[in-house]
C-alpha positions as CSV (number, residue, x, y, z in Angstrom):
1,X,0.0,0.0,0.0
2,X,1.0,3.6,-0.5
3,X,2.4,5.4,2.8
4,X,0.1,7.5,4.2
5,X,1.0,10.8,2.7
6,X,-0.3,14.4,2.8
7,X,-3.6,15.4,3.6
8,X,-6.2,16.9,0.8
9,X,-5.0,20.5,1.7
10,X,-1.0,19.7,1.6
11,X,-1.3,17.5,-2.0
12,X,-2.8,20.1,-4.1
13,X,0.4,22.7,-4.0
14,X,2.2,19.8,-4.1
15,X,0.7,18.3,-7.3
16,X,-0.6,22.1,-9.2
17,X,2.8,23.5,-8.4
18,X,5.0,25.1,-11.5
19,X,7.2,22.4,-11.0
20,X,4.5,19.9,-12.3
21,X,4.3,22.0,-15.3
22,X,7.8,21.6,-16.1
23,X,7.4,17.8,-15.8
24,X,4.4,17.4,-17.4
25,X,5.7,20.0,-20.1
26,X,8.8,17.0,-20.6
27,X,6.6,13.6,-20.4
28,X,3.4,14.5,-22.7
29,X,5.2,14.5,-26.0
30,X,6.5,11.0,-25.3
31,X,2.5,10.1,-24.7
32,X,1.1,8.1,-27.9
33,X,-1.8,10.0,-27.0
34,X,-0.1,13.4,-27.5
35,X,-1.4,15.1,-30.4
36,X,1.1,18.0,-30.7
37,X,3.9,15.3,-31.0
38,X,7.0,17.1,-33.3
39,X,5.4,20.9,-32.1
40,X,7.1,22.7,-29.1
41,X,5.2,23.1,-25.9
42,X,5.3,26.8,-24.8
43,X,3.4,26.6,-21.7
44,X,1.5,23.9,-19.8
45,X,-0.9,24.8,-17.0
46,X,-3.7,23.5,-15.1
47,X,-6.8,24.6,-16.0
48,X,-8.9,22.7,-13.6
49,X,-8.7,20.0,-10.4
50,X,-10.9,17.7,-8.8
51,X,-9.9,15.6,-6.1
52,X,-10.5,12.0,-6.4
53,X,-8.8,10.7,-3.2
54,X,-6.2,12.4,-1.0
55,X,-3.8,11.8,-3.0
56,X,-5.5,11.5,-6.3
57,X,-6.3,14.6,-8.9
58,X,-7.9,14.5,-12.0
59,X,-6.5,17.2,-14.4
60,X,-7.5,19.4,-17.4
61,X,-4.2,20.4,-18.5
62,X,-3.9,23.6,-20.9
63,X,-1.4,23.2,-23.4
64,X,-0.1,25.9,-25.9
65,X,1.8,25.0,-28.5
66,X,4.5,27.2,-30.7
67,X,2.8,28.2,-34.2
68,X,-0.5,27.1,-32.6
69,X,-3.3,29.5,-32.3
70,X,-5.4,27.7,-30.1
71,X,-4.6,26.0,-26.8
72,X,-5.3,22.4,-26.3
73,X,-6.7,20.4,-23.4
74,X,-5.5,17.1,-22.0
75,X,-7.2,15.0,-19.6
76,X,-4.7,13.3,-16.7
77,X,-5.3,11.5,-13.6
78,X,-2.3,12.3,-11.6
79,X,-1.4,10.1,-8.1
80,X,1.8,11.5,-6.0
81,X,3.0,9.5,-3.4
82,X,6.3,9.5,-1.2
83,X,6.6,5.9,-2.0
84,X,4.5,4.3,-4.6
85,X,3.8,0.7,-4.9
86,X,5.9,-0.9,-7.5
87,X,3.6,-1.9,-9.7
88,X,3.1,2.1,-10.2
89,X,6.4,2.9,-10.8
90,X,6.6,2.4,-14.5
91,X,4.1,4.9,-14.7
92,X,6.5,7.5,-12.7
93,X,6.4,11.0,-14.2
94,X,9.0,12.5,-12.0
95,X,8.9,14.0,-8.4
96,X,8.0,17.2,-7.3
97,X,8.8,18.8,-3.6
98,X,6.1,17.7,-1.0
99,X,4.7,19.7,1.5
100,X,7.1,18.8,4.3
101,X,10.2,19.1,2.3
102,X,10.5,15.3,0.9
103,X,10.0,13.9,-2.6
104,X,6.3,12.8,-3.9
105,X,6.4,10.8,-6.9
106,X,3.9,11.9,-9.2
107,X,2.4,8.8,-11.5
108,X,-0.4,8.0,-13.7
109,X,-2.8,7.2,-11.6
110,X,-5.3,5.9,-14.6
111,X,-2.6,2.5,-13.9
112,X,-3.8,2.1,-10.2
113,X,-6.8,-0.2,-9.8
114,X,-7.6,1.7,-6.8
115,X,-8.1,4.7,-8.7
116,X,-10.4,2.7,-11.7
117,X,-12.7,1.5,-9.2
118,X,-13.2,5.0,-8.0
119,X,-14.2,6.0,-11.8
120,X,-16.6,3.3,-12.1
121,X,-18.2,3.6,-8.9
122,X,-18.8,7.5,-9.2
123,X,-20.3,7.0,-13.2
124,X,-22.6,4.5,-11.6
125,X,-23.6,6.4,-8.5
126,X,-24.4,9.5,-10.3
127,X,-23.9,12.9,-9.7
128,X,-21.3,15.5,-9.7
129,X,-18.1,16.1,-8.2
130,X,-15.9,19.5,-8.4
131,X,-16.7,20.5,-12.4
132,X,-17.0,17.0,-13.2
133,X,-20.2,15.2,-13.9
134,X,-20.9,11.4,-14.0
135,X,-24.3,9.7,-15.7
136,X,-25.6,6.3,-17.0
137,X,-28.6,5.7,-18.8
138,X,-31.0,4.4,-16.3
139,X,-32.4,1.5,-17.8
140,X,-29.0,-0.2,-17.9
141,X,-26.8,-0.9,-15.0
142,X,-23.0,-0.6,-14.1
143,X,-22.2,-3.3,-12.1
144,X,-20.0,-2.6,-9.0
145,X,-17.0,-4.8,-8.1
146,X,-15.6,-5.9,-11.1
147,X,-11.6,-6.1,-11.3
148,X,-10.1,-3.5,-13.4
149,X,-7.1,-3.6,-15.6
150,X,-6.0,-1.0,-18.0
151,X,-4.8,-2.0,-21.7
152,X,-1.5,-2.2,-22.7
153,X,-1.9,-0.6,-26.2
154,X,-1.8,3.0,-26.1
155,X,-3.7,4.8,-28.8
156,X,-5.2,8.2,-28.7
157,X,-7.0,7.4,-25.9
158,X,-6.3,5.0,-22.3
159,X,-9.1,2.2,-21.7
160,X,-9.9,0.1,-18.6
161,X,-11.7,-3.0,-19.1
162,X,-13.4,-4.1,-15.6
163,X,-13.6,-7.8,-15.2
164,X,-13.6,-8.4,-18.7
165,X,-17.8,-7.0,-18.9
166,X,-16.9,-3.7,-19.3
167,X,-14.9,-1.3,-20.9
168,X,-14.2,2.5,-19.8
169,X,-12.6,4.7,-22.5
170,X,-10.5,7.9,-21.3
171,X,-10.3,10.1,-24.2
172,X,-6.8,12.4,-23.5
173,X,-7.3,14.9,-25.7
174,X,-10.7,17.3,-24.6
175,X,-12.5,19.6,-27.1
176,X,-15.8,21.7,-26.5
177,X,-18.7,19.5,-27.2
178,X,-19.6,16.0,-27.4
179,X,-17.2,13.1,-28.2
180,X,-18.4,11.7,-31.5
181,X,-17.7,8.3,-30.1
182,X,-20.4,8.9,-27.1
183,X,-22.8,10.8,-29.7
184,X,-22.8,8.6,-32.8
185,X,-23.3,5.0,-30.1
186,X,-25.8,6.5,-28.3
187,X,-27.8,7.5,-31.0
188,X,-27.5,4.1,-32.5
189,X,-28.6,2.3,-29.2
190,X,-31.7,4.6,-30.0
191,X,-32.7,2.9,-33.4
192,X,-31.7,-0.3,-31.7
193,X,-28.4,-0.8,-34.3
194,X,-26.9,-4.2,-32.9
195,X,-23.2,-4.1,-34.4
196,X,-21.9,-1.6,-32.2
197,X,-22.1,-1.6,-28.7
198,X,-24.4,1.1,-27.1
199,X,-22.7,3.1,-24.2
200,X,-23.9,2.3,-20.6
201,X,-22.6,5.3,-19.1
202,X,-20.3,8.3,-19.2
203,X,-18.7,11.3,-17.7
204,X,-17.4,15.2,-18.7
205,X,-16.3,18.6,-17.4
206,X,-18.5,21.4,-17.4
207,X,-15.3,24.4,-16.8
208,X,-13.4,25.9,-18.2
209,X,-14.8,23.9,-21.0
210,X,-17.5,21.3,-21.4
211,X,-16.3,18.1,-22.9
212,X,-16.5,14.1,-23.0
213,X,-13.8,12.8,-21.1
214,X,-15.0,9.0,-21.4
215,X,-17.7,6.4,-21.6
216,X,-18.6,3.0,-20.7
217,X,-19.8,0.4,-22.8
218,X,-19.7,-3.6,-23.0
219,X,-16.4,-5.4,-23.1
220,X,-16.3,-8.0,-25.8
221,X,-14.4,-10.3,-24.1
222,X,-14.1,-13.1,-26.6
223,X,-13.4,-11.1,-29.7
224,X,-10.7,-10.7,-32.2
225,X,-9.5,-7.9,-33.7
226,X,-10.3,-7.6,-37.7
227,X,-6.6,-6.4,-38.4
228,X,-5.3,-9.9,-36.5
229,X,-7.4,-11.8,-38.5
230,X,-6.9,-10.5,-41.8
231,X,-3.2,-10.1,-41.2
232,X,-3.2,-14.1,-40.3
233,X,-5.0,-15.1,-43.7
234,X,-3.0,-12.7,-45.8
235,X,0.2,-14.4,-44.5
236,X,-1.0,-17.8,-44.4
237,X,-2.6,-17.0,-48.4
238,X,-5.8,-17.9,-46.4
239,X,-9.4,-17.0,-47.9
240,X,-10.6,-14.2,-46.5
241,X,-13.4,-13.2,-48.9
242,X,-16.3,-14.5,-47.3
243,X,-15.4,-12.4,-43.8
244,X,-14.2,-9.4,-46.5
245,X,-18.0,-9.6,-47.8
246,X,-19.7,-9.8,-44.2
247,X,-18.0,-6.8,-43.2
248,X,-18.9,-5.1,-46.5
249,X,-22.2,-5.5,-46.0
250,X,-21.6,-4.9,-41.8
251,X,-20.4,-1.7,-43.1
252,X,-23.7,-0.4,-45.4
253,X,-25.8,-1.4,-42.4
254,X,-23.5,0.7,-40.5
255,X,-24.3,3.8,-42.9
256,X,-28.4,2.6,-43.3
257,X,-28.2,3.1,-39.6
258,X,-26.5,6.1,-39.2
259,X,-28.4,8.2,-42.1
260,X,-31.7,7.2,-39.8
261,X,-30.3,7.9,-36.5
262,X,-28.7,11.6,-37.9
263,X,-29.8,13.9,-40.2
264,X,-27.9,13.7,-44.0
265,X,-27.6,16.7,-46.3
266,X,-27.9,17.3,-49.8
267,X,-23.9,18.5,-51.2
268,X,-24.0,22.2,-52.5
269,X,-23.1,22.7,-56.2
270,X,-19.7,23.3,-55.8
271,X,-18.9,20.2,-53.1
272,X,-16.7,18.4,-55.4
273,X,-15.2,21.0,-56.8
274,X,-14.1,22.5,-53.3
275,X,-13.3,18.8,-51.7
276,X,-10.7,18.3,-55.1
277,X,-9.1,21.3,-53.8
278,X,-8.6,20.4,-50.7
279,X,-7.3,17.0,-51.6
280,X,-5.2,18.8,-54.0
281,X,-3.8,20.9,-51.0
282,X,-3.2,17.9,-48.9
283,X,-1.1,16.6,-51.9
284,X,0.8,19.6,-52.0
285,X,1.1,19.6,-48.1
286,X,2.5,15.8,-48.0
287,X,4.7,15.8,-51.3
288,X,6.6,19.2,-49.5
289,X,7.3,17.0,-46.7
290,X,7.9,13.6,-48.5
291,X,10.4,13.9,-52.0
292,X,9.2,10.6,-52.7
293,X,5.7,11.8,-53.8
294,X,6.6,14.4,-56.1
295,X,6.8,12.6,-59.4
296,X,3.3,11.4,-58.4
297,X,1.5,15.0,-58.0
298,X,0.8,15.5,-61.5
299,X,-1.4,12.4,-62.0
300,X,-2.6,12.5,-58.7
301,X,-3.8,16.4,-59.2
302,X,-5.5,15.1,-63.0
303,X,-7.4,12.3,-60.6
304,X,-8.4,15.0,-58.1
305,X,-9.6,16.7,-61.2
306,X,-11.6,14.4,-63.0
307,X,-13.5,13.9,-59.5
308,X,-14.2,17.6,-59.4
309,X,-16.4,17.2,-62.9
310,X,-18.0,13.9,-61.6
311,X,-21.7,14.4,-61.2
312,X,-22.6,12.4,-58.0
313,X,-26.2,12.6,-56.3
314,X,-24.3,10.6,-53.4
315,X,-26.5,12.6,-49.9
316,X,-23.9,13.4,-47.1
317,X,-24.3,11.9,-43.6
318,X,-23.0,11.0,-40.7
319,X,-20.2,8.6,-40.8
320,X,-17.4,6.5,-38.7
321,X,-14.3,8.8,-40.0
322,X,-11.7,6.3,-39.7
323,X,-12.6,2.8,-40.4
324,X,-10.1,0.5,-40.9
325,X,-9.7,-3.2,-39.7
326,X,-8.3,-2.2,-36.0
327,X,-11.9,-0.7,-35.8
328,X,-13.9,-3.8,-36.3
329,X,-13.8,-7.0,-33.8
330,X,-15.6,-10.3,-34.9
331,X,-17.5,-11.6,-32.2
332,X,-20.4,-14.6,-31.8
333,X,-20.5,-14.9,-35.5
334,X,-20.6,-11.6,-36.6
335,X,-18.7,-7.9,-36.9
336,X,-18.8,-5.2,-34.4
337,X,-17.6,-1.5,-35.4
338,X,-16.2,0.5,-32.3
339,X,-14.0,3.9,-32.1
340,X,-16.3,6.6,-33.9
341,X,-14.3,9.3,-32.6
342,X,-12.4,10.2,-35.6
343,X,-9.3,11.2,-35.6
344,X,-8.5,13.3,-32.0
345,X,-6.1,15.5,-33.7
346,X,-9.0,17.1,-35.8
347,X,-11.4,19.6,-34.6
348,X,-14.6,18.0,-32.9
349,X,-16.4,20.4,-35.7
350,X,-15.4,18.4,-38.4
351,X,-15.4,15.2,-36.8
352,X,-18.7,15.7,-36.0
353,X,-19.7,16.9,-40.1
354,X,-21.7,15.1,-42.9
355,X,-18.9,13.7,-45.2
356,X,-20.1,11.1,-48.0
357,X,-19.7,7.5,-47.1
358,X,-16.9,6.6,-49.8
359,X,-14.4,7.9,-47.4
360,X,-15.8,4.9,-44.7
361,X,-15.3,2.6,-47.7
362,X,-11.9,3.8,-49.0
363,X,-10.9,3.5,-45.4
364,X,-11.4,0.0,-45.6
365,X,-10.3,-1.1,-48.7
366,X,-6.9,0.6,-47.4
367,X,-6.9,-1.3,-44.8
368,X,-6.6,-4.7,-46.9
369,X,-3.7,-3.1,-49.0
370,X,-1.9,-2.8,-45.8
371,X,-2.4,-6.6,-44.1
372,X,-1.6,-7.7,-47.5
373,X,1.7,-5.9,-47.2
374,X,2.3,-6.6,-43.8
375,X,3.4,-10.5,-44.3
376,X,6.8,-11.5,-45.0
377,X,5.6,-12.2,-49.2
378,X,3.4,-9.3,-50.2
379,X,-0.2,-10.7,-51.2
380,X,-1.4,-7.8,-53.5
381,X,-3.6,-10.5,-55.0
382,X,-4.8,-11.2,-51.9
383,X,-5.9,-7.4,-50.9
384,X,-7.6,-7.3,-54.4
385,X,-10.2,-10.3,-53.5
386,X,-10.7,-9.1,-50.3
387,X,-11.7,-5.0,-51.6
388,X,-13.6,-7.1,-54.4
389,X,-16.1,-9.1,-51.8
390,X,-16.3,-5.7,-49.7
391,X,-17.2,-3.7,-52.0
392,X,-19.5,-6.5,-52.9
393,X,-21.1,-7.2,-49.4
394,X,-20.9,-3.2,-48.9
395,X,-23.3,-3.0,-52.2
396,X,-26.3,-5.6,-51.1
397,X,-26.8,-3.0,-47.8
398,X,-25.5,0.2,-48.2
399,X,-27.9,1.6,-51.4
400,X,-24.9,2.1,-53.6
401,X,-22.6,0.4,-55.5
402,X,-19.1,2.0,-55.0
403,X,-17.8,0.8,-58.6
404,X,-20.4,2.6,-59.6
405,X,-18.9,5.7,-59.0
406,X,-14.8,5.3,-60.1
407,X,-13.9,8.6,-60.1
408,X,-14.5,9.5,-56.9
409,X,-13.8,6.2,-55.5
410,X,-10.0,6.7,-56.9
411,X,-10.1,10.5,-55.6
412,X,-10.7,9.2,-52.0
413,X,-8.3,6.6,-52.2
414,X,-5.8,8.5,-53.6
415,X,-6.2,11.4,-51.0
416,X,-6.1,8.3,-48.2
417,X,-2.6,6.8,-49.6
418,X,-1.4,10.6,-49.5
419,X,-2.5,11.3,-45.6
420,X,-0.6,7.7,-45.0
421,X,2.8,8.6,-46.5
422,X,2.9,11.6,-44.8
423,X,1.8,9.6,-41.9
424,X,4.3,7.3,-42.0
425,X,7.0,9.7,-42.7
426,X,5.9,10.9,-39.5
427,X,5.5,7.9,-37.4
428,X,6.5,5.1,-39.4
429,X,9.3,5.5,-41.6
430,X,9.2,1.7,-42.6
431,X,5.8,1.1,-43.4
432,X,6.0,3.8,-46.0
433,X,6.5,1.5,-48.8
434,X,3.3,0.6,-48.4
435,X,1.3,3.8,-49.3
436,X,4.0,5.0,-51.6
437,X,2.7,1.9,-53.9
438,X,-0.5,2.5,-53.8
439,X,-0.2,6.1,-54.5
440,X,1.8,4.9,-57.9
441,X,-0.8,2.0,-58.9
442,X,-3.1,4.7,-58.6
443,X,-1.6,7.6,-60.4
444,X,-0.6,5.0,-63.1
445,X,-3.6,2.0,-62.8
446,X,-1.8,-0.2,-66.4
């Protein structure tokens, strides 16, 4: 057990001190979560504090970035304690001065079990505490003593899974307004859509700004991620186009669903036009950052083109926003979508937007290109079946064919392959082979 520390009056100086800023200001850009990863912080602060325990805060940490306008919000559930237990310690931050002179170690206190009960017990009880708020829907229940344990894999957010029946999602990164990932699963649960699981419960801040800082839903205990599976049969030259189809066709439910549960909107005149732009500036963007892409750009800008001309009574709607296999689990026979909340680094805005469906599609058929790639013998023959029998299952329940409408189908995915060379550039230099060869069967399809 922790040594008894500090009381609730000594921790807080201890723990909203400027040197905490200083350390925080050194550990978040090592975060995966991070999204300013390869900007300079200029100033960290924090912006609001609830106790949890004693020794427990949870944080909204301002962040300003250099060449950033706007300052960015971070949720963190800090512990500090003069002698942590070990199992804490490879969350260590750093130490800051205590009250009496000694050392606290300050840790991430999402990692202590002690800490996730807390969570789960106060979205289950109700109610507020300091400027956050905790709520579950009351014709569902949050069980109470179920053993926490938080997931390895780091992504852009930090989730808990309690005794393998539930799952807690902490998203890091806090915007004004509603999480998509709450908003689009909840208002799916309305219309009764059974392929992604409806939330059970959830919790935000109300100051300095009101945000989603995480959700509850059902653990799928006994499920396997699509990109595992895929990534199996594409280096064991297995058949994957059956599943491929079933997740096609998982995947125009999906959209069915969402154009009920959400409003869709008819594009203006010039929505092609000004979305080849855009592509065409992303192109630009990447190929200034990446050599590699430049002898692509002119074919790439005459596909961008041709999509701009492209008549297309295609109505926009709500969508997932980043679909790709490590968004779908296969469970009891069928496909479960999960993770609507777009990509974190973009503005809740237009995460939130209408956007045409394609890019769900194109998202997916990406996806394939990379497990096919990802063996030790490339399977590009492989990929090709599997995007034929989604595109295929996709077709039976989405109320279009995507063949049907080439042009922008090739715009989307060439505008994809671009985002994931820069990507990679970024992230993960050698993976990059991979989008660099789609961008060149695509700017030259012989």
């Amino acid at each position: 057990m922790t040594q008894p520390l500090i009381e609730r009056d000594d921790v807080r100086p201890a723990l909203l001190g400027s040197s905490l800023n200083a350390l925080l200001g050194r550990w978040l850009p090592r975060q995966r979560w991070y999204a300013g990863r390869g900007r300079r912080i200029t100033e960290v602060s924090v912006a609001a504090a609830t106790a949890l325990t004693p020794e427990c805060f949870h944080l909204l940490v301002r962040v300003r970035e250099a060449g950033e306008q706007d300052e960015a919000y971070y949720q963190l559930i800090l512990g500090a304690a003069a002698d942590p237990p070990p199992r804490l310690w490879q969350h260590a931050i750093g130490q800051v001065d205590g009250p009496t002179g000694g050392a606290l170690m300050v840790y991430d206190a999402v990692h202590d079990h002690r800490v996730a009960i807390l969570l789960l017990d106060r979205i289950r009880q109700g109610g507020r505490t300091g400027v956050l708020r905790f709520e579950s829907f009351p014709r569902t229940s949050v069980p109470a003593d179920l053993t926490p344990r938080a997931m390895s894999a780091e992504q852009s957010n930090t989730s808990i899974v309690y005794g393998d029946r539930l799952i807690l999602k902490l998203f890091r990164r806090i915007q004004r307004g509603i999480n998509p990932d709450l908003e689009v699963t909840a208002g799916l649960a309305r219309w009764g859509h059974r392929s992604v699981p409806a939330p059970t419960g959830w919790f935000f801040v109300t100051e300095p700004v009101w945000g989603t800082l995480g959700m509850v839903q059902p653990y799928l205990a006994d499920a396997t991620d699509g990109w595992e599976l895929a990534l199996n049969s594409a280096s064991t030259q297995g058949d994957f186009d059956k599943q491929a189809w079933g997740l096609g066709r998982t995947t125009g439910e999906l959209h069915a669903a969402l154009a009920q549960a959400f409003p869709t909107s008819t594009p203006e005149e010039h929505h092609l036009p000004r979305l080849a732009e855009e592509m065409l500036h992303r192109l630009k963007h990447a190929a200034d950052a990446v050599p590699a892409l430049r002898r692509h750009v002119p074919a790439l800008q005459g596909i961008f083109a041709e999509a701009a001309t492209t008549r297309s009574d295609l109505p926009l709607q709500r969508i997932h926003g980043d679909l790709h296999l490590g968004q779908v689990l296969w469970a009891d026979g069928a496909w479960h979508v999960v993770d609507f909340e777009g990509e974190p680094s973009r503005p809740l805005a237009e995460r939130r937007a209408d956007r045409s469906p394609i890019r769900d599609v194109v998202g997916m058929l990406r996806s394939f290109d990379y497990a096919a790639h990802m063996s030790p013998t490339p399977r590009p023959e492989w990929a090709e079946r599997c995007r034929t029998a989604f595109r295929a299952g996709y077709s039976e329940a989405g109320g279009f064919e995507p063949a049907d409408a080439p042009q922008l189908l090739r715009a989307y995915e060439a505008d994809r392959a671009v985002y994931e060379v820069l990507y990679e550039a970024t992230h993960r230099p050698d993976w990059i082979t991979v989008p660099l060869k789609a961008v060149a069967r695509l700017a030259d399809p012989r």
